[in-house]
N, C-alpha and C positions, 0 to 999 in steps of 0.2 A: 248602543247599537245591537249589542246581542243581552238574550234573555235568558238566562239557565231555563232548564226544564223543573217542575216540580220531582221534589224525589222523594220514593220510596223510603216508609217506615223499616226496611229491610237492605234500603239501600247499601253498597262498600262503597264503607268509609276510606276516604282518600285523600293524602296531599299531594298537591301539585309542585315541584318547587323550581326556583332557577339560581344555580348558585353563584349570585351577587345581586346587587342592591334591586329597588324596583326598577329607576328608571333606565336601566339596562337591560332587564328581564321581559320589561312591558314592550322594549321597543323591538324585541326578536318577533318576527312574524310568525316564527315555529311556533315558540311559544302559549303566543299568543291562541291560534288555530289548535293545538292540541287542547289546552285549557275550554274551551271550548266545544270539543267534543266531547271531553271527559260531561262537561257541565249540561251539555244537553241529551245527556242519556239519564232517566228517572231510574234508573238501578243502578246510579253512583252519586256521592254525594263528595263532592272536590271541594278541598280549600287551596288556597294560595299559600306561597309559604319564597321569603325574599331573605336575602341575610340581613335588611332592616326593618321589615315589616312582615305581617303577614295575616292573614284573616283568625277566624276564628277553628281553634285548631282541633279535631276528634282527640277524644283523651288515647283510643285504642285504635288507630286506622290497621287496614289489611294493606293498602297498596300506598307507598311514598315512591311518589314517579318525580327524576329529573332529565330536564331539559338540557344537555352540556354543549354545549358551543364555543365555547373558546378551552385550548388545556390547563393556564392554569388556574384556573379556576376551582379544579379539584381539591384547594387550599380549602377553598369555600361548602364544597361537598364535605368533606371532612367534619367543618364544624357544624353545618345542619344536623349532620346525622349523632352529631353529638347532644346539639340541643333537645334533637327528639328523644333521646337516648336510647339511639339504637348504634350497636357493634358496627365499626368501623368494617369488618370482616364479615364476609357471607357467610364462613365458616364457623362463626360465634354465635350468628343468630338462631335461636329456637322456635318452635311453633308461638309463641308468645311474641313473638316481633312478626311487623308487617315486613310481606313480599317488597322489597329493592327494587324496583324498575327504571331503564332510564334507556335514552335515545336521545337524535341529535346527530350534528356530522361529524363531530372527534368520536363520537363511539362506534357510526356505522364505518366509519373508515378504519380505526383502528382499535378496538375495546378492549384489547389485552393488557396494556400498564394498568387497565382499572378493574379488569373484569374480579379480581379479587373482594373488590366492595360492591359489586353488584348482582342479584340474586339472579334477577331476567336484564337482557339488552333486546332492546327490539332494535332491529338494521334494515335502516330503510325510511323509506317514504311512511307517512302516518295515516296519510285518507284511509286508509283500508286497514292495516296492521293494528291498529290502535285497539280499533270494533272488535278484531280477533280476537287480540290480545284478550279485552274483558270479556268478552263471551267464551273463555276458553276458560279464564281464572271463575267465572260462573260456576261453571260445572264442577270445577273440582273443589268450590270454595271449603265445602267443609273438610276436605281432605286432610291427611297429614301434610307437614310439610314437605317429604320429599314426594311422594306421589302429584305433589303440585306439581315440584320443578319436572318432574319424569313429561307429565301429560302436555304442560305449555312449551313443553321441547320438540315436542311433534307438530308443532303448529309452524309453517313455512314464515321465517323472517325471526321467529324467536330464538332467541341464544340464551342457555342458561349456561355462564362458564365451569363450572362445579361440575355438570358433566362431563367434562373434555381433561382427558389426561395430557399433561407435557412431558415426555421427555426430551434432557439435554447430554450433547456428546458426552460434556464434562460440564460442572458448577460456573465456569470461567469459556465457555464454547457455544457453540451455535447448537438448535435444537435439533435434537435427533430425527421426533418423532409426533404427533399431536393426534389422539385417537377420542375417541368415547369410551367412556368407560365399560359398557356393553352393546350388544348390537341391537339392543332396542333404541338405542337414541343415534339419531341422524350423523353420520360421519361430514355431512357438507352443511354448511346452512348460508340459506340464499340470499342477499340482500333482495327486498321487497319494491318492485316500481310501481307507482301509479301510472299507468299508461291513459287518465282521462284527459279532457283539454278545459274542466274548469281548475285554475289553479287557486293559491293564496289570497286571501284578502283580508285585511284588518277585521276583532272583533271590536279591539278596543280603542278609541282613542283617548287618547289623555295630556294635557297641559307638562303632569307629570313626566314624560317619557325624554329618552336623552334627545328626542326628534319632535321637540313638542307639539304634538295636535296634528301631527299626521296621519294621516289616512294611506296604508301600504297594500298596493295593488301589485302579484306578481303576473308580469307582464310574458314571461319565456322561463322555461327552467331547462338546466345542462346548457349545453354551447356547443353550434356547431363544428364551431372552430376545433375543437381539441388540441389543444398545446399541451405538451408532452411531461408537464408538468404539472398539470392544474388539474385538482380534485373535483374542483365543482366541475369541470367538464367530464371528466372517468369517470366520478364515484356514481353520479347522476345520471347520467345516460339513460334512454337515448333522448335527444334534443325534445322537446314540446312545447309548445305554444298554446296561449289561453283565446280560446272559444272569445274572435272580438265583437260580435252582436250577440252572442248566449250570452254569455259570461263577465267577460270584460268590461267593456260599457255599464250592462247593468249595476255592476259591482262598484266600477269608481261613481255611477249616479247614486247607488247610499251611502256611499263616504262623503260626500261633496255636499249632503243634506245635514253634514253636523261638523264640517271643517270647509277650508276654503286652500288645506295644503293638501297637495297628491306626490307620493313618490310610490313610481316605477322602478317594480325591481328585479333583476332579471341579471345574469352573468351578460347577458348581449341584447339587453334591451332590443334595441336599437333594428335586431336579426327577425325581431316578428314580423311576418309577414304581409302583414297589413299596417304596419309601424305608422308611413305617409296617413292613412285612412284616420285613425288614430289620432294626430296631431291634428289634422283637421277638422276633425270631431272636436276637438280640446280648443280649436280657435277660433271657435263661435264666439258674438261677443257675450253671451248670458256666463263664458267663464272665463273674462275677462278679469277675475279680482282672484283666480285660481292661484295659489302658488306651486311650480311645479318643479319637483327636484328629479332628476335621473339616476341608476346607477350607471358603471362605465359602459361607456359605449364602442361600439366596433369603428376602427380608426374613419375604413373607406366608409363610413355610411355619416360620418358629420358632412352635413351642407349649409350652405348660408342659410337658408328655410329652418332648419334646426335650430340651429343659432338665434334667427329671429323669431321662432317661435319659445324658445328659454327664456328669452330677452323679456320678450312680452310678459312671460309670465313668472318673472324676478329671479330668474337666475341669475348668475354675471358670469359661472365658469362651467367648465366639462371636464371631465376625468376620461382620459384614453389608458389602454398598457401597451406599451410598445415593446416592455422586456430588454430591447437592447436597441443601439444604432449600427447596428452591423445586421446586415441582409441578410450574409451567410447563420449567423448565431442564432436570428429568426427563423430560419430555414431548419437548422437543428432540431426545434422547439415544436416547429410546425405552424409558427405564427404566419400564415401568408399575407405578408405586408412588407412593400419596399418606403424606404427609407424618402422617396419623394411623394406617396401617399400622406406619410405624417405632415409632412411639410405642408402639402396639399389643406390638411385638416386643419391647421393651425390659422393657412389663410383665411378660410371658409370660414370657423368660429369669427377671426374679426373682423370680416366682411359683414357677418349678420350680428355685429354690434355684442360681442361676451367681450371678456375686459380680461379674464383669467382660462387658463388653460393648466391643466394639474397631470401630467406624464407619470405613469408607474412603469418603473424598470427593476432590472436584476442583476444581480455581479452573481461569477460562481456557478455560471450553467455551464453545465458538462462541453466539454472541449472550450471552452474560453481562452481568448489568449489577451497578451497586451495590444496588440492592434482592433481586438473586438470592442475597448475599453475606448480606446482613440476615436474608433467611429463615435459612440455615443456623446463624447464632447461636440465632436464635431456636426452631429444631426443637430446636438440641442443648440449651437450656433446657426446652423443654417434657418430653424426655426424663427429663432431671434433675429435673422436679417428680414425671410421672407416676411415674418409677421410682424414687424415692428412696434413696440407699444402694447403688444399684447403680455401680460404678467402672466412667466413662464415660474412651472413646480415641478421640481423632478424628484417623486418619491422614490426610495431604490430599497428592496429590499435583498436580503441573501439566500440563492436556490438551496431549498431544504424538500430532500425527498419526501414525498408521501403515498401511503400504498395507493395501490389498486391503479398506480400511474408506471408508463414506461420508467419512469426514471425512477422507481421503489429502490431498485438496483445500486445506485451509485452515491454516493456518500457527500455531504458539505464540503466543499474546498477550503481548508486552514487556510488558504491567502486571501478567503472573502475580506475579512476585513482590512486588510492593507488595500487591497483594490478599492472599498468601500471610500475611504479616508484619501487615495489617490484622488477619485472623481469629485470628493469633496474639494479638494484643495484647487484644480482645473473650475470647475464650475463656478466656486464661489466668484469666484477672480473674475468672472465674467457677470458678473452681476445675474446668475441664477438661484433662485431659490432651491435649492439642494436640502432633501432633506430624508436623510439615509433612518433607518429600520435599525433597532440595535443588533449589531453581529450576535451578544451573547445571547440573545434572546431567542434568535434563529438555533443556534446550538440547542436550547431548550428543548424548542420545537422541535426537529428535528430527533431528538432523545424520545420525546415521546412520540412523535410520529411511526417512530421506527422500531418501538419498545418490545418487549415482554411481558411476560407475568413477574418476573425476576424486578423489575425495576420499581414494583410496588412497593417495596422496603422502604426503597431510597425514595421516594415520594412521600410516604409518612415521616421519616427523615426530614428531608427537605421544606416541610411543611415547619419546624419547630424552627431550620437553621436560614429561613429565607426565600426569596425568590430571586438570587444571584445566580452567578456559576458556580462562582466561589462554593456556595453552599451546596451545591450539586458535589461539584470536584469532593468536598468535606463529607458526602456522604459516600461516594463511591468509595473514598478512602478507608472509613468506616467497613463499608463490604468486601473489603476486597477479598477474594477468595470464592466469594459466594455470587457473583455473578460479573459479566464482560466486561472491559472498561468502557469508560464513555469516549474513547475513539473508534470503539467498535459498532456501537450505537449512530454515532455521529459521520464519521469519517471516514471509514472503511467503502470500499466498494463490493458488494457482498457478489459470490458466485451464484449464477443462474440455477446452479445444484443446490442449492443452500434452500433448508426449510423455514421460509418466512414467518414469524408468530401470525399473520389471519392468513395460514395457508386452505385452513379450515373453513373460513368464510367467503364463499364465492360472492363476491362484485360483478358489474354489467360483461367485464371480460373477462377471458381465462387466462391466468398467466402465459400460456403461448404465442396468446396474442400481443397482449401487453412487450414477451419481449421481442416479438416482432416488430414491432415499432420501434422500440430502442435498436435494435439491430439500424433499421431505415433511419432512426436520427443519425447514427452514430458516422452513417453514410456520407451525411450531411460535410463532415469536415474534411480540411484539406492537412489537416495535422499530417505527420507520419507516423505509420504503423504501429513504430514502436512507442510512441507516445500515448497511444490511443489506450483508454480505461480495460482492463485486462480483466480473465473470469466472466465473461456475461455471457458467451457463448456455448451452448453443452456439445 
């Protein structure tokens, strides 16, 4: 589908990588779309590079760019950077090693646990940052190596962490203070937005891919909605839709020229504003043999129409989030959606003939109580009467803060997983597919969601002792002394004062707003006072 550019005898040399296998790599859309630019600029010469495969690799590359997308994965960064043999540490490298580059939504959201192993982070959107990026490593290429990192730190959206000082109150304390090391390098640095309306679309397709011989068209990116939890809705802002006669259309008509599967993908599909127009472009008979998958969709917008146009084109199910079966708890979150909506939906799927309906919820969001938990038994029964016969899935995962969102602030609930294990035991009994997220894993997440530079250690650590808690808990024990514990990371609910490690990296909002919003969740509940999450207000 796509054709590199011929490249220059002077071309930089470069690998691209993503750390895990191919048919994980191949099937990230990011991926894919950066690769891709790298490939069609004739003053760069990109290889691939997989933890099982990888092309043909430069003996001396200038620039190893990664893709990160899921945290732990970082196991995997680790051993590429081994393989290439280059220092796990930005601080070890010399002019003789290539420039570290990497992006992605674990790094634009939070690149402090990693910023230690990487030289540049670019934050942000790539249409545009990418282009800079090498037209800025251009100019300084022959440079030393610090005059690189100096110059591509001036560039809006690049982050070299090497610049940026940390201080903390104490080795065991929150951080003081996070400056540049002089005032020639930027004290803020911005995440980057594309604000055009063409968006993503597959370069590659492949048989290989964990989605095989899909053709991925992104349909909306960010969400309207914003729930007060969710990154793709903060980090991404503001909402955008792809151009559906420029762009769109065009776009699934050359994927559709070399596959017969289309997934749409989008935090809220569903919210394009031409969505209707869309489907019925798609229910022509000439793609009649289409296979079409969705991502989740927004509850009030499934209709039988929907449903029967899935149906048609070999789906059998649909993915909603509903978060919770309690109104009020939605209400908190920001999700505006009542509990006879869902219902609503469930009808409507098996009216227009889907056979499965897959629910994502959450234990663990701020103010929760045990009657918030009763509701969600009780919706996913009312489900099950209104919609009889339709095959009910209720994924649940555990609320885990993540920056740049009102709820950065407030820490995982230690009762997540007994509540987990509650709704298990209620649900199964009822003949629901239940099938809960691991709590420790959330812990993980969470650790790094909400990390340091401090927690690098314990990551190289953690890398020899496992990908458990166990082995987390084995390494903070290892540290102790030298950085917070992991309840502090995890579980704590930190003060509004408190200096967050990306205080330095402004997202689409500014912390006053963000805790604005929390302030208005927090609104939300009928708790009393003295119950209510303490420290968030200054």
């Amino acid at each position: 589908m796509f054709t590199p550019a011929q490249s220059r005898s002077d071309a930089v040399q470069t690998i691209f990588a993503f750390p895990n296998e191919y048919s994980v790599g191949i099937t990230s859309l990011g991926y894919q779309v950066i690769w891709a630019m790298l490939a069609a600029r004739a003053d760069v010469q990109v290889s691939r590079l997989f933890t099982d495969l990888h092309e043909s690799l430069p003996s001396q590359p200038e620039l190893v760019g990664f893709s990160f997308s899921w945290e732990l994965d970082y196991v995997n960064l680790f051993s590429l950077l081994e393989f290439l043999e280059i220092p796990l540490r930005s601080t070890d490298r010399t002019h003789s090693h290539p420039l570290v580059f990497g992006g992605g939504p674990v790094l634009t959201a939070n690149p402090e646990p990693f910023a230690d192993f990487f030289d540049v982070v670019l934050l942000g959107d790539g249409e545009e940052l990418l282009n800079r990026f090498i037209d800025a490593y251009q100019r300084v290429r022959s440079a030393d190596r610090q005059t690189q990192l100096r110059q591509l730190a001036q560039i809006p959206g690049i982050y070299v962490p090497s610049l940026y000082q940390i201080q903390y109150r104490s080795p065991t304390e929150a951080i003081q203070s996070i400056e540049p090391i002089d005032a020639e390098i930027p004290a803020q640095v911005r995440k980057q937005t594309y604000r055009g309306n063409t968006l993503l679309a597959s370069t590659v397709v492949t048989e290989k891919a964990a989605w095989e011989s899909i053709y991925m068209v992104e349909v909306v990116r960010s969400c309207p909605e914003m729930c007060r939890f969710c990154l793709a809705s903060y980090l991404t802002l503001p909402f955008r839709t792809a151009n559906l006669t420029e762009s769109l259309i065009p776009a699934i008509d050359r994927g559709l020229q070399v596959t017969n599967r289309l997934g749409l993908l989008g935090a809220s599909v569903t919210q394009h504003p031409e969505f209707e127009t869309l489907l019925d472009w798609l229910d022509r008979p000439q793609y009649d043999q289409v296979r079409l998958s969705l991502a989740s969709v927004r509850t009030n917008t499934v209709t039988e129409k929907l449903a029967r146009t899935l149906v048609k084109h070999d789906s059998r199910s649909i993915t909603i989030a509903v978060e919770s079966g309690s109104d009020r708890l939605r209400r908190v979150v920001n999700k505006k959606l009542e509990t006879e909506e869902i219902v609503a939906a469930a009808v409507q799927a098996k009216a227009g003939g889907l056979s499965a309906m897959k629910l994502y919820g959450m234990v663990g969001i701020p103010t929760e109580t045990p009657e918030d938990l009763e509701q969600t038994v009780s919706m996913v029964k009312a489900i099950k009467k209104a919609a009889s016969g339709l095959r009910l899935t209720l994924g649940c995962s555990t609320f885990v803060p993540k920056a740049h969102t009102p709820f950065q602030w407030i820490g995982v609930n230690p009762g997540a997983e007994k509540r987990l294990k509650g709704l298990q035991k209620q649900l199964r009994s009822q003949g629901i597919d239940f099938r809960p997220e691991s709590y420790n894993w959330s812990v993980i997440q969470a650790l790094i969601s909400r990390g340091d530079r401090r927690i690098s250690r314990l990551l190289e650590l953690t890398r020899h002792y496992g990908d458990t808690l166990g082995s987390y808990r084995r390494a903070f024990k290892e540290l102790r002394g030298q950085l917070p514990d992991l309840e502090f990371y995890v579980h704590f609910t930190w003060d509004a004062e408190q200096v967050l490690p990306w205080q330095h990296l402004q997202g689409p909002l500014p912390p006053a707003t963000l805790l604005k919003h929390l302030t208005d969740a927090l609104e939300k509940t009928t708790q009393p006072a003295a119950e209510q999450p303490i420290g968030l207000v200054s």
